[in-house]
C-alpha positions as CSV (number, residue, x, y, z in Angstrom):
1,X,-16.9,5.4,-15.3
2,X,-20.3,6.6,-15.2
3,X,-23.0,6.1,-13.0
4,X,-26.0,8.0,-11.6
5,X,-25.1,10.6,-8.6
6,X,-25.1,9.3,-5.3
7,X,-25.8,5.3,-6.4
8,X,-22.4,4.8,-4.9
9,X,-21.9,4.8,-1.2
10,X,-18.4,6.4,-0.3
11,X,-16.7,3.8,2.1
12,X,-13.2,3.4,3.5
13,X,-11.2,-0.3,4.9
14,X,-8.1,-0.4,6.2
15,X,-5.6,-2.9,5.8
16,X,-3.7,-3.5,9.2
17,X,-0.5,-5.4,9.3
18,X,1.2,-5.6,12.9
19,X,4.6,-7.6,13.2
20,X,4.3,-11.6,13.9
21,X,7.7,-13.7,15.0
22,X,8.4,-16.2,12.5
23,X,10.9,-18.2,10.9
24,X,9.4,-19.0,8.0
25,X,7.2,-17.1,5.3
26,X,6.2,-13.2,6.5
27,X,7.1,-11.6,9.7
28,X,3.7,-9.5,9.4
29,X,0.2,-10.9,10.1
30,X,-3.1,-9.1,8.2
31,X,-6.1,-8.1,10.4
32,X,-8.9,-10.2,9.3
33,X,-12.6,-9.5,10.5
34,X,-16.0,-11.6,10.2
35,X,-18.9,-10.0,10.0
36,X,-22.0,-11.3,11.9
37,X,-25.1,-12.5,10.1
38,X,-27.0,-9.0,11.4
39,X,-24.3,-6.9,9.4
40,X,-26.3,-5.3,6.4
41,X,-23.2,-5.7,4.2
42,X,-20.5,-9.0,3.7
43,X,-22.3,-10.7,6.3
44,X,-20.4,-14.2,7.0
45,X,-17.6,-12.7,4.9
46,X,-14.2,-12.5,6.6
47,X,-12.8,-8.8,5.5
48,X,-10.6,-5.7,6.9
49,X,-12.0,-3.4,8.9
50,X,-13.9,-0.5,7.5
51,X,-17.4,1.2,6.5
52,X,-19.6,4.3,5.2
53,X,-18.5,7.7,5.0
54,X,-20.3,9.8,7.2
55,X,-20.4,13.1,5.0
56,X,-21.5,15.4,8.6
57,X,-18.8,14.2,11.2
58,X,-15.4,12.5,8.9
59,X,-15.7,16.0,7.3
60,X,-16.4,18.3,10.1
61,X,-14.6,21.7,10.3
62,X,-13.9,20.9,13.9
63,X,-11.4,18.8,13.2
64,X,-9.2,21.3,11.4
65,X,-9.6,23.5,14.6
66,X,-9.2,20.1,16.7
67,X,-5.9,19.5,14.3
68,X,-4.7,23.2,14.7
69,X,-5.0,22.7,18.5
70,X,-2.5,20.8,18.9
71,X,0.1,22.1,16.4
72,X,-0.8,20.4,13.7
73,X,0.5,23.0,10.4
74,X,-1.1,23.0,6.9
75,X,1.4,22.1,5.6
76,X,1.5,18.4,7.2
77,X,-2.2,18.4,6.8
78,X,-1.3,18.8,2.6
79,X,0.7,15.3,3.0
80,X,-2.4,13.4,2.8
81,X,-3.6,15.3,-0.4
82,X,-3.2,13.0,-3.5
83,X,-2.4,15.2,-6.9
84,X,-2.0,13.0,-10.1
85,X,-1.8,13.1,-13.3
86,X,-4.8,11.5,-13.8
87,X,-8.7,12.6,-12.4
88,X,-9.1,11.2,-8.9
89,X,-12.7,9.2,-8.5
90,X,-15.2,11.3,-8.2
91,X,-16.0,10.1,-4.6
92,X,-12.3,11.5,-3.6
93,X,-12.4,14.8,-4.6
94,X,-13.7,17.7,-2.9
95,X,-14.2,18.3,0.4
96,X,-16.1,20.9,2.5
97,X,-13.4,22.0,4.5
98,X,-10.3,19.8,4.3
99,X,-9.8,17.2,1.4
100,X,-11.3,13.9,1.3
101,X,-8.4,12.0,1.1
102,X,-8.2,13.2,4.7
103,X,-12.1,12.8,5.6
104,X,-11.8,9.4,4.0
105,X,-8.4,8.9,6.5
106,X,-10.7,9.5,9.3
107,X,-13.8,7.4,7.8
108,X,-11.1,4.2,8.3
109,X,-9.8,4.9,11.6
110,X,-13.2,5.6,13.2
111,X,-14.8,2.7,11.4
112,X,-11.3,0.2,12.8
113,X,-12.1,2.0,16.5
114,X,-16.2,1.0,16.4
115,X,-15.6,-2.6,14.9
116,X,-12.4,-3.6,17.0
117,X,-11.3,-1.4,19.3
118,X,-8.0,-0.3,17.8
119,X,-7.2,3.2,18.5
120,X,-4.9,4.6,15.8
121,X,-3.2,7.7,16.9
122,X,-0.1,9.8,17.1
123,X,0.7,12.5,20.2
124,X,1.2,16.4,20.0
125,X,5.0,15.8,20.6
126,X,5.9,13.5,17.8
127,X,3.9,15.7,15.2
128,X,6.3,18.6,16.5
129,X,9.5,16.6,16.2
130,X,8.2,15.2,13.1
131,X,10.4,15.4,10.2
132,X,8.0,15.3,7.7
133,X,9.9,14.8,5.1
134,X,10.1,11.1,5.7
135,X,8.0,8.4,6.9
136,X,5.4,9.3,9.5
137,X,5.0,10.8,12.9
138,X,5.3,7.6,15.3
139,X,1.7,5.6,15.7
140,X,0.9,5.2,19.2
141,X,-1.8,2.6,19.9
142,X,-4.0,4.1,22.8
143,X,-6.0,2.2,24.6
144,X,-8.7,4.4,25.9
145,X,-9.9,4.5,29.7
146,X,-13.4,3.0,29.2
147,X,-13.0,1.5,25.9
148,X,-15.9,-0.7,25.7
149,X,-18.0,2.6,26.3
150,X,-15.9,5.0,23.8
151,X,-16.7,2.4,21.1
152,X,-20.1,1.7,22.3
153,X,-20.4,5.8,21.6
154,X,-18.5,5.9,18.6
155,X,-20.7,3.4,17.5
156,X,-24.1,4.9,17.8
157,X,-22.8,8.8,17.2
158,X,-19.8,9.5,14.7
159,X,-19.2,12.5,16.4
160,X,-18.2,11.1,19.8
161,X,-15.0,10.2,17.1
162,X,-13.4,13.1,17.5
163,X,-14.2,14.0,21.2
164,X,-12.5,10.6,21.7
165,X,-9.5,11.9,20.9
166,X,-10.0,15.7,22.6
167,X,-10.3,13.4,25.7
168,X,-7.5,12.3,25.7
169,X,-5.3,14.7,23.7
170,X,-3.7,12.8,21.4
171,X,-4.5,12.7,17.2
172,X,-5.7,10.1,14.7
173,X,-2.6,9.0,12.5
174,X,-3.9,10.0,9.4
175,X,-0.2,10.0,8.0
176,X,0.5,6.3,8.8
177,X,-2.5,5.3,6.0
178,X,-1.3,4.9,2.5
179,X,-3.5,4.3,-0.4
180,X,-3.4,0.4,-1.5
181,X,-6.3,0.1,-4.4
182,X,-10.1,1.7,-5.0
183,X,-12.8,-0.9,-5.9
184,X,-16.4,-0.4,-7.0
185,X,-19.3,-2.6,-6.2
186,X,-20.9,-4.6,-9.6
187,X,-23.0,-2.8,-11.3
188,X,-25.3,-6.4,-10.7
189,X,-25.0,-5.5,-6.9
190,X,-28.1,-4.4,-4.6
191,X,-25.9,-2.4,-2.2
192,X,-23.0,-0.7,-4.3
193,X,-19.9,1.1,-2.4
194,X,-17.3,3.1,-3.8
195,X,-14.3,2.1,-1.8
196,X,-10.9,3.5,-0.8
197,X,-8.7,0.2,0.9
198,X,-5.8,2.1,3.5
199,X,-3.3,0.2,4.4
200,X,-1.1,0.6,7.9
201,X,1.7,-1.4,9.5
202,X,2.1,-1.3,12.9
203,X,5.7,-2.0,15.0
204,X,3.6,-3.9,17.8
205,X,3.3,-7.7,18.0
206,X,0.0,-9.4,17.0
207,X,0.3,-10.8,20.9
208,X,0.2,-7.3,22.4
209,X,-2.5,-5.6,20.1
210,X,-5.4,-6.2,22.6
211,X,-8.7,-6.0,20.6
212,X,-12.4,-5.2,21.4
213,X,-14.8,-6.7,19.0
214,X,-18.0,-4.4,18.3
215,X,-20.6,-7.5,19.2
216,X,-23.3,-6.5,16.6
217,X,-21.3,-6.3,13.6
218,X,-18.0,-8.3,14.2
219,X,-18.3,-11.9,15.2
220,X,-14.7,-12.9,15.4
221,X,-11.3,-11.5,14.3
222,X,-8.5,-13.2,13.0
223,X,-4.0,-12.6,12.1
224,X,-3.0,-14.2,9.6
225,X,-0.1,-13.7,7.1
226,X,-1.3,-13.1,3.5
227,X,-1.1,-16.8,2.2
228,X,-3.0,-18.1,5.1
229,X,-5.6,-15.9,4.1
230,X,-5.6,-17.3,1.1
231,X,-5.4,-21.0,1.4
232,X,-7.9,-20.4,4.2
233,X,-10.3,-19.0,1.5
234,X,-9.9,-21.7,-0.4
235,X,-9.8,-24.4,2.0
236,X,-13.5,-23.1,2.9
237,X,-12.3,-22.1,6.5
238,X,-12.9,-18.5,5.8
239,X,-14.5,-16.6,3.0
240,X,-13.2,-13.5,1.8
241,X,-14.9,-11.5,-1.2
242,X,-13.1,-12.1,-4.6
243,X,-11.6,-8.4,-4.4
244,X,-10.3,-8.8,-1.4
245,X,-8.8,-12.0,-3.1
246,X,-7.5,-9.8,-5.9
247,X,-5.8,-7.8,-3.0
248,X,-4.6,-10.3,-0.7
249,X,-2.9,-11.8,-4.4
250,X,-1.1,-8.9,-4.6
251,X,-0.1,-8.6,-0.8
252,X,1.7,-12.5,-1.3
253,X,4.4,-10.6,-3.1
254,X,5.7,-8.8,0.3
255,X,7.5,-11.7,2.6
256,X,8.8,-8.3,5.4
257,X,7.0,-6.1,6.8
258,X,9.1,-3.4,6.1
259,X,9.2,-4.3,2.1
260,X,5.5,-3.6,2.7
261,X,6.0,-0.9,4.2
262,X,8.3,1.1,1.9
263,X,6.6,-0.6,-0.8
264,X,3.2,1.1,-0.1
265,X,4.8,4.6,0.7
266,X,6.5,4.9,-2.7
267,X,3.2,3.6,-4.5
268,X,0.7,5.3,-2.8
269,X,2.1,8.4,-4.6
270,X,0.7,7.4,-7.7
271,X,-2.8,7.4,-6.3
272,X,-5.5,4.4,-7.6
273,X,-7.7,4.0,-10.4
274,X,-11.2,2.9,-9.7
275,X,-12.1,-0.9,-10.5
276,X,-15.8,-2.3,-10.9
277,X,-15.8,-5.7,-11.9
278,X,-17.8,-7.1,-14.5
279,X,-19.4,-10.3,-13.9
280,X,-20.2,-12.8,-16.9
281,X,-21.5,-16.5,-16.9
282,X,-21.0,-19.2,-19.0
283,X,-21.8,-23.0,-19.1
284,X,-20.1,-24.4,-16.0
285,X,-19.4,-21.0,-13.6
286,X,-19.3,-16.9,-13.2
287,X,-16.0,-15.2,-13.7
288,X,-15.4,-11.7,-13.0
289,X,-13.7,-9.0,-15.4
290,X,-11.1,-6.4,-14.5
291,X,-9.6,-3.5,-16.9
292,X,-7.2,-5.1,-19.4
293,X,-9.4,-8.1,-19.8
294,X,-10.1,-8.4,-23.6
295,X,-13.8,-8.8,-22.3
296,X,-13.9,-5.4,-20.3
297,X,-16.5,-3.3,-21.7
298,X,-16.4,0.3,-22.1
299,X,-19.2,1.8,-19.9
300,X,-18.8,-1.0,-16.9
301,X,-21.2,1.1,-15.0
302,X,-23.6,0.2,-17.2
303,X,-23.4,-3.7,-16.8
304,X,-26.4,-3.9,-14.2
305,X,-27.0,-7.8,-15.3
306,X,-24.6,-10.7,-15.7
307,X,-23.5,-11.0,-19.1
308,X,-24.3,-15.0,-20.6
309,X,-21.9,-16.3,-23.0
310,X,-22.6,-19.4,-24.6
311,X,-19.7,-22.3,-24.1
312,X,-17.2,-23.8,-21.4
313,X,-15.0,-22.0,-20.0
314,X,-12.6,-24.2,-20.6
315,X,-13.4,-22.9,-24.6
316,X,-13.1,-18.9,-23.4
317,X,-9.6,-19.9,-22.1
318,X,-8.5,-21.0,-24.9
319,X,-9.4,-18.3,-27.0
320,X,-8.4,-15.7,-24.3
321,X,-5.6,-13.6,-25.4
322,X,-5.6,-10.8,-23.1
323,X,-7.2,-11.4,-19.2
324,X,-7.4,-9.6,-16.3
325,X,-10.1,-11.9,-14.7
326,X,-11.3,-14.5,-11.6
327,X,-12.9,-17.5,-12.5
328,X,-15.5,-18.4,-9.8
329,X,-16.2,-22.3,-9.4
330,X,-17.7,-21.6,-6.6
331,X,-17.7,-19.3,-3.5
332,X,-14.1,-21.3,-2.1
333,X,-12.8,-22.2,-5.3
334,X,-11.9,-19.1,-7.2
335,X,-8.8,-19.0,-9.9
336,X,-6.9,-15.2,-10.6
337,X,-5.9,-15.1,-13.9
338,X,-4.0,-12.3,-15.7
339,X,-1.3,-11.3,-18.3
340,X,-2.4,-7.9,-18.0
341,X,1.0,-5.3,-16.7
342,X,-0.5,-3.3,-13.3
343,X,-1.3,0.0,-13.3
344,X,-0.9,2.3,-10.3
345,X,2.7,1.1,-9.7
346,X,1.4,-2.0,-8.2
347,X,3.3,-5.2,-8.5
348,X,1.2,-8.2,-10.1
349,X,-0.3,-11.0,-8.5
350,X,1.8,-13.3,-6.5
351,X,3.1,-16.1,-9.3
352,X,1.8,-18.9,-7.0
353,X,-2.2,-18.0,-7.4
354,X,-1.3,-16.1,-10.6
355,X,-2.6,-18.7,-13.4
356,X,-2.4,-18.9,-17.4
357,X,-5.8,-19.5,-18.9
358,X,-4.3,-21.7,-21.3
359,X,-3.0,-24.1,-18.4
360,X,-6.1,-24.4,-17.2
C-alpha cells in the first residue's frame, strides 16, 4: 500500500481476555473501554485499550540495559521478532535499538497502564526459569504502591513507563502479547493510524482484576464475552468501530479461553497483513471494502473520498460475486459479509454474523 511518509500515525491496542465463570457460552470476558468525549480519537466509541507510538521512550536504548539487568538474554528478546515470508508493514520494521515488534509490545502495555491501570508484567525469577521454548514466562499483574500517581505520571511523561517498572523490579510481559490483525485508518479519515491489535489472556478472574480508569480519556470500562460485545453494538448499548466489529466477528469463533489462547500463539507466527478499508456509498447506506472484495481497488491508499455507486444495495448484492465487505445501515446496524478464505492463518468470521449478500 502506498501512502505519503509519516501520514500514518504508528499505534498499538491490546486485546485483554481474563477468565469469567460461566456455564454457558465463553469462559473468557474481553476488556472493553469508552472513550470520553475529550479523547481526540473514538470519542464515545467503546474499544480496547491502546494508543500512539512514542518513537523517544517505547524505543529507548535504556530498556535493553533495563532488560539486561535483570537477566533478560538476546536470545528471549529475538522471540518477539516477527520474520515472514512476506514484507512486514512499513510501520513494523526497523527499530533504533531493538525491533519494533518489541517497541510496539511496549507502546500497548504502557498505553493499557495510563488508560486503566493494569500493570502487565512478569518477575526476574520466572524469566530465568523460563523454558522458552513454550508458552510464556508467567504474567504477574502488579498492582503498583501509589498507582493512581504512577499512572497519573505515566500519563503526562512516557518515560516514567519504564522507571515504573525499575521501581519495583519486575518486567513488562512483552512475551504474553501475540499479534491478532494490523488495520489502517481510511484513506477518507482526518486522523489516520497505522495499527498493530495485541492480544493477551490473563489466568485471573474479571472479579479480581482491580482497574483504575485514566479520568480524561476513559469514561467507563466494561467485560464482556465476544457476543455481548456484539449484540451490545448492535442493540445501540455500546458502539464499537466497524474494525473492531470485523475483530470481535472473528473472536466469536473461540467459546475457551485456552482455544484462544493456543489459537493466537500458533497464528501469530504468521505475522499480519495490513488492512485499510475502502468506504463506498450507494442509494440507501455506506459499506466498507476489505481485500478479496471484488470492489477492492488496487492503490487503497489512494481512495481519499467515498466512492458513489449508482443503485440499491440490495442491486450490488445481487451482483456481488466475490465480498469481503460491511454494509453500514447505520452506526448500530452494520451486516459482515464475506466468501473471501482468511489470510494470516486466521479463521473466518463467526457463521452467526457471517452473512450471504445474496440472502440479504
Amino acid at each position: 500500500m502506498t501512502t505519503k511518509t509519516g501520514t500514518y500515525r504508528p499505534s498499538a491496542s491490546l486485546i485483554v481476555a481474563a477468565k469469567e465463570d460461566s456455564l454457558e457460552d465463553y469462559d473468557y470476558r474481553l476488556l472493553l473501554i469508552k472513550r470520553t468525549e475529550g479523547t481526540s480519537y473514538a470519542l464515545n466509541h467503546c474499544v480496547f485499550p491502546g494508543g500512539v507510538f512514542d518513537p523517544i521512550e517505547d524505543q529507548s536504548a535504556k530498556w535493553i540495559t533495563f532488560f539486561k539487568s535483570l537477566g533478560v538474554t538476546d536470545e528471549q528478546l529475538k522471540m518477539c521478532n516477527h520474520s515472514h515470508d512476506s514484507p512486514r508493514p512499513e510501520f513494523q520494521s526497523g527499530g533504533d535499538h531493538f525491533s519494533r515488534d518489541i517497541a510496539l509490545r511496549l507502546t500497548a502495555l504502557r498505553e493499557t497502564f495510563e488508560e486503566v491501570g493494569i500493570l502487565i508484567c512478569t518477575e526476574q525469577y520466572d524469566i530465568q526459569k523460563w523454558d522458552s521454548k513454550s508458552d510464556h514466562p508467567r504474567t504477574l499483574l502488579l498492582e503498583p504502591s501509589e498507582c493512581s500517581e504512577w499512572q497519573y505520571r505515566v500519563h503526562n511523561d512516557a518515560s516514567q513507563f519504564l522507571d515504573l517498572f525499575r521501581h519495583h523490579k519486575v518486567i513488562p510481559n512483552i512475551w504474553s502479547l501475540q499479534e491478532w490483525s494490523i488495520w489502517r485508518t481510511a484513506a477518507t479519515a482526518n486522523r489516520r493510524y497505522d495499527t498493530v491489535y495485541y492480544i493477551t489472556m490473563l489466568d485471573e478472574h474479571t472479579r479480581n482484576i482491580k482497574l483504575l480508569l485514566e479520568p480524561h480519556e476513559v469514561a467507563s470500562a466494561h467485560w464482556m464475552s465476544p457476543t455481548e460485545a456484539w449484540s451490545s453494538s448492535q442493540k445501540g448499548i455500546i458502539w464499537l468501530p466497524f474494525m473492531l466489529l470485523y475483530d470481535i466477528a472473528r473472536l466469536m469463533n473461540f467459546y475457551s479461553l485456552q482455544e484462544l489462547l493456543n489459537f493466537s500463539r500458533q497464528r501469530s507466527c504468521n505475522g499480519s497483513t495490513l488492512v485499510q478499508p475502502v468506504y463506498y456509498r450507494c442509494d440507501d447506506c455506506m459499506f466498507g471494502v476489505l481485500p478479496g472484495d471484488e470492489l477492492y481497488p488496487k492503490e487503497p491508499g489512494a481512495c481519499t473520498q467515498t466512492i458513489v455507486l449508482s443503485g440499491s444495495v440490495d442491486d450490488l448484492h445481487r451482483k456481488a460475486k466475490q465480498y469481503n465487505r460491511y454494509i453500514v445501515y447505520d452506526f448500530h446496524k452494520v451486516v459482515l459479509a464475506s466468501n473471501v478464505p482468511p489470510g494470516d492463518g486466521h479463521l473466518p468470521l463467526q457463521p452467526l454474523v457471517n452473512n450471504k449478500l445474496a440472502k440479504l
